[in-house]
N, CA, C and O atoms as CSV, one atom per row, in Angstrom:
chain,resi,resn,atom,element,x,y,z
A,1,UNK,N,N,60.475,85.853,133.557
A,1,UNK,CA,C,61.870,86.229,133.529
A,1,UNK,C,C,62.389,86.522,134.945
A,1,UNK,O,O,63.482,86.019,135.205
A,2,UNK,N,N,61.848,87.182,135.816
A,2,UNK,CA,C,61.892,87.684,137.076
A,2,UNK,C,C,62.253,85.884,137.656
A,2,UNK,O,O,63.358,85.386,137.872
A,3,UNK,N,N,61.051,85.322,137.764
A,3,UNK,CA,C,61.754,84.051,138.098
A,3,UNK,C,C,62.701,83.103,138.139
A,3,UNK,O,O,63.132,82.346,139.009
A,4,UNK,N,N,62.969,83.342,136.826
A,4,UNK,CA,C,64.700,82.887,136.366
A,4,UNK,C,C,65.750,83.390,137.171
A,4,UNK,O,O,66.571,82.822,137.891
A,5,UNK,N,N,65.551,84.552,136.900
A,5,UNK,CA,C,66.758,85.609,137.356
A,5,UNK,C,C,66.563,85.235,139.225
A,5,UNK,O,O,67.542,85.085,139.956
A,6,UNK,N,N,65.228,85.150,139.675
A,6,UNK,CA,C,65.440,84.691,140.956
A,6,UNK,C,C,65.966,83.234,141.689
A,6,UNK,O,O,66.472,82.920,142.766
A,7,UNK,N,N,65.423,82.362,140.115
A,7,UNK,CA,C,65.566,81.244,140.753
A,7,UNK,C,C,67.409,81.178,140.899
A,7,UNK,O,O,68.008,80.654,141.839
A,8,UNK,N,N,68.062,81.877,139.668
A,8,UNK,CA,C,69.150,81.593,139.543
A,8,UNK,C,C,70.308,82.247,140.631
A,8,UNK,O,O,71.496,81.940,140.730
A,9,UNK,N,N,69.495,83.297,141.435
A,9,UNK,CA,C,70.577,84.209,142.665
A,9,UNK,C,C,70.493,82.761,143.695
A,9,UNK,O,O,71.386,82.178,144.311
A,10,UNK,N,N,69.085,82.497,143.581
A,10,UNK,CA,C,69.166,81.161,145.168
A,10,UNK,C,C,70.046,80.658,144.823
A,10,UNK,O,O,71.082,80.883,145.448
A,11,UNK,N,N,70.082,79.869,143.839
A,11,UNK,CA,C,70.889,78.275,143.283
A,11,UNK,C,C,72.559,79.060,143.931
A,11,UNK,O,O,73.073,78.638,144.967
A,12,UNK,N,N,73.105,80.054,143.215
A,12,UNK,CA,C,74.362,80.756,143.283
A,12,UNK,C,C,74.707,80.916,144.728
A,12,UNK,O,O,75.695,80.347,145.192
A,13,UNK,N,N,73.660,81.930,145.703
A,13,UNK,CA,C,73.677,82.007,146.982
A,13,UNK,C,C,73.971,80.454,147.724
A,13,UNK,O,O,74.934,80.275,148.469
A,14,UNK,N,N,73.031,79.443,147.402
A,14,UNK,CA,C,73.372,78.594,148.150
A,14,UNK,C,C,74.623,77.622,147.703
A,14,UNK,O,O,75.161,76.854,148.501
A,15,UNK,N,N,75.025,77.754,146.302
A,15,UNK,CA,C,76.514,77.212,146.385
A,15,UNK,C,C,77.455,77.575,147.163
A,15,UNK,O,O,78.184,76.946,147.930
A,16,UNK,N,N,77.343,78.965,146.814
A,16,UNK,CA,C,78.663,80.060,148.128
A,16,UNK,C,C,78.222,79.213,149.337
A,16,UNK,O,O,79.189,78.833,149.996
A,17,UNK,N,N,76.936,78.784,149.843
A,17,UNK,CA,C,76.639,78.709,151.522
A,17,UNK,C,C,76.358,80.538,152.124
A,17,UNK,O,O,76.820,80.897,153.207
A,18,UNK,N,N,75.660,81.376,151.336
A,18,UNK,CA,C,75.675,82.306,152.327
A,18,UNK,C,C,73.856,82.461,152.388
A,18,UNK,O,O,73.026,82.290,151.496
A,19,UNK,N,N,73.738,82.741,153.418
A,19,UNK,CA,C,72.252,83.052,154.068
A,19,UNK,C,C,71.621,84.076,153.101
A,19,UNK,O,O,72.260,84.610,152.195
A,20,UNK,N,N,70.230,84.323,153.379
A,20,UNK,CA,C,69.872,84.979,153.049
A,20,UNK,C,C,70.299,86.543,153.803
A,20,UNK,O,O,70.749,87.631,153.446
A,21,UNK,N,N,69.980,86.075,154.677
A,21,UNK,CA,C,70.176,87.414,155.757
A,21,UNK,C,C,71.697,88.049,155.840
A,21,UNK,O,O,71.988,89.218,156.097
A,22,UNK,N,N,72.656,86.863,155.527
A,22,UNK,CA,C,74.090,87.362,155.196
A,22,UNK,C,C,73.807,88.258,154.088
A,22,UNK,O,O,73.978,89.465,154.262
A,23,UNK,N,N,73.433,87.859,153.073
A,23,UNK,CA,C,73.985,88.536,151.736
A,23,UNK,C,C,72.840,89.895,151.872
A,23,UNK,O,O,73.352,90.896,151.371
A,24,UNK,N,N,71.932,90.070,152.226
A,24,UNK,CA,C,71.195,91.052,152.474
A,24,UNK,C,C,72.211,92.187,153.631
A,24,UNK,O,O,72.626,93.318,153.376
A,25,UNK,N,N,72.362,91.468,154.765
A,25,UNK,CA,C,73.169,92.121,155.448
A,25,UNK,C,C,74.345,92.797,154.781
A,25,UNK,O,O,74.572,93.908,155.261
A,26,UNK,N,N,75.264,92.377,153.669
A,26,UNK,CA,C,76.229,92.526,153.620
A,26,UNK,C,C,76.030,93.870,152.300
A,26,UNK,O,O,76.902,94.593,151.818
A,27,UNK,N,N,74.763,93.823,152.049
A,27,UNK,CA,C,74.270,94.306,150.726
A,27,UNK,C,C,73.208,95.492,151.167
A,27,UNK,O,O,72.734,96.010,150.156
A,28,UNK,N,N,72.778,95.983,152.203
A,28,UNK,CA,C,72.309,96.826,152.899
A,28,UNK,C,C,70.530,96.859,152.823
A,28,UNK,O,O,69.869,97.849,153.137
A,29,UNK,N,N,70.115,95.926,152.476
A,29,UNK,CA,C,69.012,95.371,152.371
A,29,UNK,C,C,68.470,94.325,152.771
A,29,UNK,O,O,69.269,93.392,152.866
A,30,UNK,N,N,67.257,94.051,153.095
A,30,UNK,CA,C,66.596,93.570,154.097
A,30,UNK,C,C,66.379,91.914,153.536
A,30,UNK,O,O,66.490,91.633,152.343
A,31,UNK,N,N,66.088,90.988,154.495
A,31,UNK,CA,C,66.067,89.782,154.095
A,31,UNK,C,C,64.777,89.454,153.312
A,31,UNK,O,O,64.796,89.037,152.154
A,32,UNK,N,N,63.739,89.658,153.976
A,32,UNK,CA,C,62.383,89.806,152.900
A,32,UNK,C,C,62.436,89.959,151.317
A,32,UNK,O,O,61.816,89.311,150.474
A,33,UNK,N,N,63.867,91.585,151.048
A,33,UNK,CA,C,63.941,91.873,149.802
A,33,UNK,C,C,64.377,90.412,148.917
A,33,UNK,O,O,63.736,89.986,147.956
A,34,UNK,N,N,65.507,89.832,149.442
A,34,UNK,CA,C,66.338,88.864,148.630
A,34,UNK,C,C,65.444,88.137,148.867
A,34,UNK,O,O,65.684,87.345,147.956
A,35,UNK,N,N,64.185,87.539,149.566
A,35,UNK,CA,C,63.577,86.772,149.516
A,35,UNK,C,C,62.193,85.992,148.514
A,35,UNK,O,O,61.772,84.921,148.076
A,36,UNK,N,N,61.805,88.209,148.622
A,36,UNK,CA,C,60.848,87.925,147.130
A,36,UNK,C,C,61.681,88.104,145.810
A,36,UNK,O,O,61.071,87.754,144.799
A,37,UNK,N,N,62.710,88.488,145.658
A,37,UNK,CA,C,64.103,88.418,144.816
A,37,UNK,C,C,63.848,86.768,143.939
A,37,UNK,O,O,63.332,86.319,142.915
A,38,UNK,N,N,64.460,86.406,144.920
A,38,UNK,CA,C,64.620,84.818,144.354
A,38,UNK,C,C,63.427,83.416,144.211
A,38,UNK,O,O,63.648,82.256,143.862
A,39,UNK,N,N,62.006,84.146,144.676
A,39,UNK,CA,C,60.628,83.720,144.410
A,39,UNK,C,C,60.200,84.165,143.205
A,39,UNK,O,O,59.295,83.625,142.567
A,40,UNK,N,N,61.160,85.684,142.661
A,40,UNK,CA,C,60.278,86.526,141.877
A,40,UNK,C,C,59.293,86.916,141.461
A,40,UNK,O,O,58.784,87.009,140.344
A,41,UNK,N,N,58.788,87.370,143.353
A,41,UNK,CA,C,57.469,88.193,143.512
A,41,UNK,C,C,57.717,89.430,144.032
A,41,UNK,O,O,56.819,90.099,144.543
A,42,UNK,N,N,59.016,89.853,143.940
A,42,UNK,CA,C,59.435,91.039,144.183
A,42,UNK,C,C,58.746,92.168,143.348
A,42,UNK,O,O,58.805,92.118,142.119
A,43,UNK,N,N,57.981,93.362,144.097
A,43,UNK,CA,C,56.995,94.305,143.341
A,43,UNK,C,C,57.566,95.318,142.421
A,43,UNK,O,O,57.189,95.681,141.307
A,44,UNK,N,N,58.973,95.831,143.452
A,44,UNK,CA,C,59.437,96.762,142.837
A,44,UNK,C,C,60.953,96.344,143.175
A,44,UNK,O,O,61.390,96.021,144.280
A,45,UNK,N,N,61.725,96.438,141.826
A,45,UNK,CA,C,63.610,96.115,142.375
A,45,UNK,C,C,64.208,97.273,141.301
A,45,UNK,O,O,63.775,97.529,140.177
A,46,UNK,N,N,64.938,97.669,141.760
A,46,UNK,CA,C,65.839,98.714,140.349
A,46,UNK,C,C,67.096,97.917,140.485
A,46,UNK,O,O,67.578,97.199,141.361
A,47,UNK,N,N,67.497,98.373,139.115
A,47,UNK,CA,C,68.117,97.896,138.366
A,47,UNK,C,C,69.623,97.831,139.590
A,47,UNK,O,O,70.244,96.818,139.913
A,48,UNK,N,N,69.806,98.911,139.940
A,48,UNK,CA,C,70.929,98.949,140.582
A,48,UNK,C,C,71.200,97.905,142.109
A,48,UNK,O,O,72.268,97.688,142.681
A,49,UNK,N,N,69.802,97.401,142.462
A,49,UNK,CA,C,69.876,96.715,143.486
A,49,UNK,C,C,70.377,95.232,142.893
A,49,UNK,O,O,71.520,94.788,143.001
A,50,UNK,N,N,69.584,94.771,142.436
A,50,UNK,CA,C,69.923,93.357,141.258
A,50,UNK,C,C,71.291,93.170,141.242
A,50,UNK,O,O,71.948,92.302,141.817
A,51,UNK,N,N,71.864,94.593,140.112
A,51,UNK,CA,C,73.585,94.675,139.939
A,51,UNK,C,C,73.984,94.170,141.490
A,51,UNK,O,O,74.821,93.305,141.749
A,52,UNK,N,N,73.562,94.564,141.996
A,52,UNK,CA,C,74.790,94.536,143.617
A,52,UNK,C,C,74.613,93.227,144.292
A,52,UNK,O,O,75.292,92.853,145.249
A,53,UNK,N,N,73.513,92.455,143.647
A,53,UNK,CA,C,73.493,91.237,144.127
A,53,UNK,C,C,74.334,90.012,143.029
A,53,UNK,O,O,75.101,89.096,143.326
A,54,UNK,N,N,73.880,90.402,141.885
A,54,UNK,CA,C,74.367,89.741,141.184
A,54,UNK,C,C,76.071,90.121,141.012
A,54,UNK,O,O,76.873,89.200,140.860
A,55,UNK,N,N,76.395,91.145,141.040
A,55,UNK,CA,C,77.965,91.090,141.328
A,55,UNK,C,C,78.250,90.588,142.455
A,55,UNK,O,O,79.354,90.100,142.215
A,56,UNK,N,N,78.009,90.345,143.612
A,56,UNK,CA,C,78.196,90.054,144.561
A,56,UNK,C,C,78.313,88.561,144.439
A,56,UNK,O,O,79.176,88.025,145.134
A,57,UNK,N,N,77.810,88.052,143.909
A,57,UNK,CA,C,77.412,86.378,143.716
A,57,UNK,C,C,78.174,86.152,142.270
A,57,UNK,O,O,77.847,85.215,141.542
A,58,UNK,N,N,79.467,87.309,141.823
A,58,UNK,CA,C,80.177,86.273,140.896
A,58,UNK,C,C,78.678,86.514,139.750
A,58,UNK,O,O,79.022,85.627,138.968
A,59,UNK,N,N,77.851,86.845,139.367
A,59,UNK,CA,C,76.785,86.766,138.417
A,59,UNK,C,C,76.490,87.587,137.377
A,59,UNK,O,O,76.329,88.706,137.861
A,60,UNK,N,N,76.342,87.616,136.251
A,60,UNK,CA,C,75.929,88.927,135.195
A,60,UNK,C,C,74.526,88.678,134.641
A,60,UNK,O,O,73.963,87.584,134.615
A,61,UNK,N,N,74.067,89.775,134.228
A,61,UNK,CA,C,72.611,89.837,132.944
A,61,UNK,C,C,73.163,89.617,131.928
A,61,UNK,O,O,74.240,90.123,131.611
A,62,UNK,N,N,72.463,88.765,131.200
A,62,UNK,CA,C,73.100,89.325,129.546
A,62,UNK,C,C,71.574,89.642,128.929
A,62,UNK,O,O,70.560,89.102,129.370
A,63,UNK,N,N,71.587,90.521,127.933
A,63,UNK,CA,C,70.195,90.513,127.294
A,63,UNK,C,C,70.886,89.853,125.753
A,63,UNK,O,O,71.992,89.446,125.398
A,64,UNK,N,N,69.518,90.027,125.116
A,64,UNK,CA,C,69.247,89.047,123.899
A,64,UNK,C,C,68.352,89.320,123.190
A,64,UNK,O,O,67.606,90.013,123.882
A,65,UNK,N,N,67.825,89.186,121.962
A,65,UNK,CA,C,66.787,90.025,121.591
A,65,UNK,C,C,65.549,88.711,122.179
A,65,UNK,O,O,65.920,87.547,122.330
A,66,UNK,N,N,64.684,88.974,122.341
A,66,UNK,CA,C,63.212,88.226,122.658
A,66,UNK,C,C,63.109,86.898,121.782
A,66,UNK,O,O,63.258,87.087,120.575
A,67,UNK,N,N,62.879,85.589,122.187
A,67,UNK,CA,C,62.403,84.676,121.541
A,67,UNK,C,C,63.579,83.765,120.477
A,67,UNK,O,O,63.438,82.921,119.592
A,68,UNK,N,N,65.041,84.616,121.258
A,68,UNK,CA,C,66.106,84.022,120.331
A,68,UNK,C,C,66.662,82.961,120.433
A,68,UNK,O,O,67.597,83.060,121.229
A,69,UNK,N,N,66.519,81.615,119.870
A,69,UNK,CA,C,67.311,80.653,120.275
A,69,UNK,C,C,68.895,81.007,120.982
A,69,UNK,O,O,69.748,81.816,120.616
A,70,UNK,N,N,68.873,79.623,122.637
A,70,UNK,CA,C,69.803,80.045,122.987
A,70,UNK,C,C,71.228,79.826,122.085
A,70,UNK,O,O,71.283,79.017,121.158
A,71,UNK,N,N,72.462,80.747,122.540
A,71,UNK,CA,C,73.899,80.665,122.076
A,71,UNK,C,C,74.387,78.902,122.458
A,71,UNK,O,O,73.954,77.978,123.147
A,72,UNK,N,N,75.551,79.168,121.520
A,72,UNK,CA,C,76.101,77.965,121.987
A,72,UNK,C,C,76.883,78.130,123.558
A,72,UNK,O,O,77.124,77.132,124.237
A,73,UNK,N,N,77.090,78.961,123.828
A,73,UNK,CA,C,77.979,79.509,125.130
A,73,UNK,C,C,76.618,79.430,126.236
A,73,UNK,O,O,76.897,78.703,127.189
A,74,UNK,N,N,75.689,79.821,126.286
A,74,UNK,CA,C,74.540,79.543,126.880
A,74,UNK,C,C,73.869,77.885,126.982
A,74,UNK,O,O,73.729,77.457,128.128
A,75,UNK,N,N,73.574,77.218,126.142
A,75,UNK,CA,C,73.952,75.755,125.579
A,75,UNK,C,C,75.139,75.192,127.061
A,75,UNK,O,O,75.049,75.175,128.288
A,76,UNK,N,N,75.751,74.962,126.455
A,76,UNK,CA,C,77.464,74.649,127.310
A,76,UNK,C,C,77.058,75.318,128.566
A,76,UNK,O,O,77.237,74.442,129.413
A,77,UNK,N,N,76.573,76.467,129.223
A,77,UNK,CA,C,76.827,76.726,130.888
A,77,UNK,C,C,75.666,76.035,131.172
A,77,UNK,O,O,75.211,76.435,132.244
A,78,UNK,N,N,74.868,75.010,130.580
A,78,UNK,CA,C,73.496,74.210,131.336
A,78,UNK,C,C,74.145,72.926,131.091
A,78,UNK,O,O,73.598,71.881,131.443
């Protein structure tokens, strides 16, 4: 899951065109962080850091219960 969620900040980050080191910079955290972020080998992230990236990038969580086929609205944004 971590991977998803990482692979999906890169993909977003690099549509905008912003660096890693921009959006870290701009986000008060270090480039390394967004780096194992979007590898999702990041050890430790709270919740509140994520939020500030993913708002930042236009992005939301949604949860779901475990193992649920996706929505049709989920469907349609792939």
């Amino acid at each position: 899951m971590l991977f998803e969620i990482g692979e999906n900040i890169r993909k977003e980050r690099k549509r905008q065109k912003i660096s890693q080191g921009s959006l870290a910079k701009t986000l008060g955290m270090s480039r390394s962080t967004i780096s194992q972020i979007e590898s999702g080998i990041v050890q430790d992230i709270g919740i509140r850091k994520l939020i500030r990236i993913l708002d930042h990038l236009g992005l939301e969580l949604r949860i779901r219960p475990a193992g649920a086929p996706p929505t049709l609205d989920e469907l349609k944004e792939q």
